[in-house]
N, C-alpha and C positions, 0 to 999 in steps of 0.2 A: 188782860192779855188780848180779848176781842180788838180793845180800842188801837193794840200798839200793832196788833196786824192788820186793823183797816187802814190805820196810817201808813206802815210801812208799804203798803199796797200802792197807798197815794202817793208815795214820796218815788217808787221806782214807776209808777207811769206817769208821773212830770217829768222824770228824767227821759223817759224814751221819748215824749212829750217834745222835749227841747230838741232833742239831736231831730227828728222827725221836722223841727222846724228848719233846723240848721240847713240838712240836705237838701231840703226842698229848697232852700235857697241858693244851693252850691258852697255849701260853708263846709269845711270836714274837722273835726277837732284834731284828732292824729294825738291825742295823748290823756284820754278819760282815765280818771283814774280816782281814789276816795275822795282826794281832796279837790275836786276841780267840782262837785258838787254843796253849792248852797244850801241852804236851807233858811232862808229869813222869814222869823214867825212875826205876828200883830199882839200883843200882849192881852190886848183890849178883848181877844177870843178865848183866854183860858178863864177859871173861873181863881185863880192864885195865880196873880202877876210875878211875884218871886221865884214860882215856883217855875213859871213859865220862863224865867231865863235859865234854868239847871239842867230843866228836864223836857225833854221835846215831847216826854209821851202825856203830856199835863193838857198838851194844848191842842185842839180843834184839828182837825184834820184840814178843816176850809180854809184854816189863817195859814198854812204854808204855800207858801210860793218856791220852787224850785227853780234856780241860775243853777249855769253855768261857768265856768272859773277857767283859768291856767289855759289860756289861748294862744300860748308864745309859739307852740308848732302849729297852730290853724290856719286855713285857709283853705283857698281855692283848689281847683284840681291841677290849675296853671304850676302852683307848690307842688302838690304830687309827679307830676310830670317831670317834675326837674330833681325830683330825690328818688336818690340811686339806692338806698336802703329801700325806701317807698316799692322800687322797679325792681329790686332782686325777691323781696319777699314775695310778692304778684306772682314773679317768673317760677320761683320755688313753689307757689300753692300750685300750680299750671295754668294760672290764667294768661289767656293768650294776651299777646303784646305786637300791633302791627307797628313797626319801625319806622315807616316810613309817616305814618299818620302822627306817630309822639315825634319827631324831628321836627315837622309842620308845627306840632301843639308847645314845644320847649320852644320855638324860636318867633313864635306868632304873636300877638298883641291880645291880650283877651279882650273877646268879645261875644258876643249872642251867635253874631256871622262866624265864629269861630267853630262852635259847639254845633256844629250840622251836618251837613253832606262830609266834607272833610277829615269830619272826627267821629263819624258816626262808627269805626272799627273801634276805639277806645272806650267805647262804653262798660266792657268789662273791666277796665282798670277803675270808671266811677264805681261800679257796682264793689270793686273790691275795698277801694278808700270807704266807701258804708260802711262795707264790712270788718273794717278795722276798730273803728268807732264801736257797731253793735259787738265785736268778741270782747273789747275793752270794757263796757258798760255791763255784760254778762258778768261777768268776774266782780264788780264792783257790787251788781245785786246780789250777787251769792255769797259774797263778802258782808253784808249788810243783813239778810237774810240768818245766817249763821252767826253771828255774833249779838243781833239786837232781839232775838228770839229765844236763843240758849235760854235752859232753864239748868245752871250749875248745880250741881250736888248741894245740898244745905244741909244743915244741923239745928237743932231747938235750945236755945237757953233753958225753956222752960219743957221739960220733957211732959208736963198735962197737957200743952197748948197744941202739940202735934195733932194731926189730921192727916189721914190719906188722901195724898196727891195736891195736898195745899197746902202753901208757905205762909206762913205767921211773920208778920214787922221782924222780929224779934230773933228767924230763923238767920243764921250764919254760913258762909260758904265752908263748905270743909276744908277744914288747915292742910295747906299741902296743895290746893285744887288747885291745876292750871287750865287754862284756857288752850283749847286748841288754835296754830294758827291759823287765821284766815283769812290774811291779806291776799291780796290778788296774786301775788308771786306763787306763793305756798299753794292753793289752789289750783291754778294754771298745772301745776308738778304735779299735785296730787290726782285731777282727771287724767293729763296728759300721759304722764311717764308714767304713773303705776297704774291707772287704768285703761292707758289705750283709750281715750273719749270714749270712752262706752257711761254713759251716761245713767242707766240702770247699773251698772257694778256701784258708779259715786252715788248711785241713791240708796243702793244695799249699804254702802259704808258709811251713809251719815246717818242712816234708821239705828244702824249697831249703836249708834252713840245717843244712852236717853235724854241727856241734855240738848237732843235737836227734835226732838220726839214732834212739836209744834212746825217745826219748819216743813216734816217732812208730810208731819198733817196737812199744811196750805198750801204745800207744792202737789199733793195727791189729789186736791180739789178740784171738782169737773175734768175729774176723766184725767187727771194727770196732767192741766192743763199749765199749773207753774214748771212744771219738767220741760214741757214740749217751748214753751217759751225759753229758761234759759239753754235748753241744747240749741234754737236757732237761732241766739246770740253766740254763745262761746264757740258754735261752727260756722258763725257764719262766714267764715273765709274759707272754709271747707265745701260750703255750701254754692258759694260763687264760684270757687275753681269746676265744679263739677257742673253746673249749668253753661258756664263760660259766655257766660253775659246773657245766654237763653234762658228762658224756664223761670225769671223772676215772676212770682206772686202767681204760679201758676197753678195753687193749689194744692200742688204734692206736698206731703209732708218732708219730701227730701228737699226742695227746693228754695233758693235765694228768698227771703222775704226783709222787703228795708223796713225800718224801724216805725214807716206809716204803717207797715200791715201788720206791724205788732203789733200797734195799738189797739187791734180789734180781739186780741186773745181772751178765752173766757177767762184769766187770772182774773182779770182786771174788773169782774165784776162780780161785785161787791151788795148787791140784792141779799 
């Protein structure tokens, strides 16, 4: 269980990892989602090469390398600029929108000279395209988090071999046991609509459930430091409307932080 939370650890700060690369480049994904996430392991790092094509949690935490996938809506901001889904969702969080500077950026040639004096009013629309990216990749970790962690109800073949609080080979899911869902959609509903983003109520409702009992163990960890992390991804457009391109990385815990200054959250260390 230690080994499959150090790796799960590993696997969602490669991904913040990548998009952090992306941005700094001007790259935005605009559609993260489970499957736009690789995972290609080295066989040669598990100690059962067989085993290591079935099961991820067989293998090395060092032998994975995490990609990135499904680019068909990526790109520049020059793409954001010109989609009108992209510019209604912005205008609805309230990030402001000068008009006359996106008329200039939809009909200019991109370039370095472009992204300066001219454009320096749209920077709140960069900061929101992050912010797309990190709400998207929140849900995917919590997605990931909850389903590779669950520990389901089981039963014993052998009623001698039981143990409190530990699974035996041999133990069975119980007949009837379903999985909660926890695709990104489902999620999204279940903070959003029935909890109002309140982030503490969704931590009160997944502690109810003992089969997340560990999730909610390694999201309580330093100070509640996996919480503070995914609430400043799944708002992070919550987070940008309310800065309005100001107050990134400025410290507050209310404030825009891109996916470089997530990197530095105590989650992610693993000491």
């Amino acid at each position: 269980q230690s080994r499959a939370r150090c790796l799960i650890q590993g696997l969602l700060k490669q991904s913040l990892q990548c998009v952090a690369y992306l941005h700094t480049h001007g790259i935005y994904h605009r559609a993260l989602g489970t499957q736009s996430i690789l995972c290609p392991t080295n066989p040669k790092y598990s100690s059962d090469t067989n085993e290591a094509a079935r099961n991820l949690y067989c293998v090395d935490a060092t032998a994975i390398q995490v990609k990135l996938a499904d680019f068909g809506f990526g790109g520049t901001l020059q793409g954001c600029y010109s989609d009108e889904g992209f510019l209604r969702r912005a205008k609805g969080f309230g990030v402001p929108v000068d008009d006359k500077a996106l008329r200039f950026a939809q009909t200019s040639v991109a370039s370095k000279d472009d992204y300066s004096d001219d454009l320096s009013s749209l920077a709140p629309l960069k900061n929101f395209a992050m912010a797309e990216d990190l709400h998207a990749l929140g849900f995917v970790f919590l997605g990931l988090l909850l389903g590779a962690l669950a520990e389901p109800p089981t039963v014993s073949s052998d009623p001698k071999s039981m143990t409190a609080g530990k699974r035996k080979k041999q133990d069975a899911i119980v007949p009837g046991f379903v999985m909660p869902d926890t695709s990104e959609e489902r999620l999204q509903a279940v903070l959003t609509d029935i909890f109002g983003n309140d982030i503490e109520g969704f931590r009160d409702y997944v502690e109810a459930e003992e089969l997340w009992t560990k999730v909610v163990e390694l999201l309580d960890g330093n100070n509640n430091a996996g919480w503070d992390l995914i609430e400043a991804m799944v708002f992070a457009r919550e987070r940008c409307s309310k800065s309005n391109g100001g107050g990134v990385g400025d410290g507050s815990k209310s404030a825009f932080r891109t996916a470089r200054d997530l990197l530095s959250s105590p989650f992610f260390d693993l000491s």
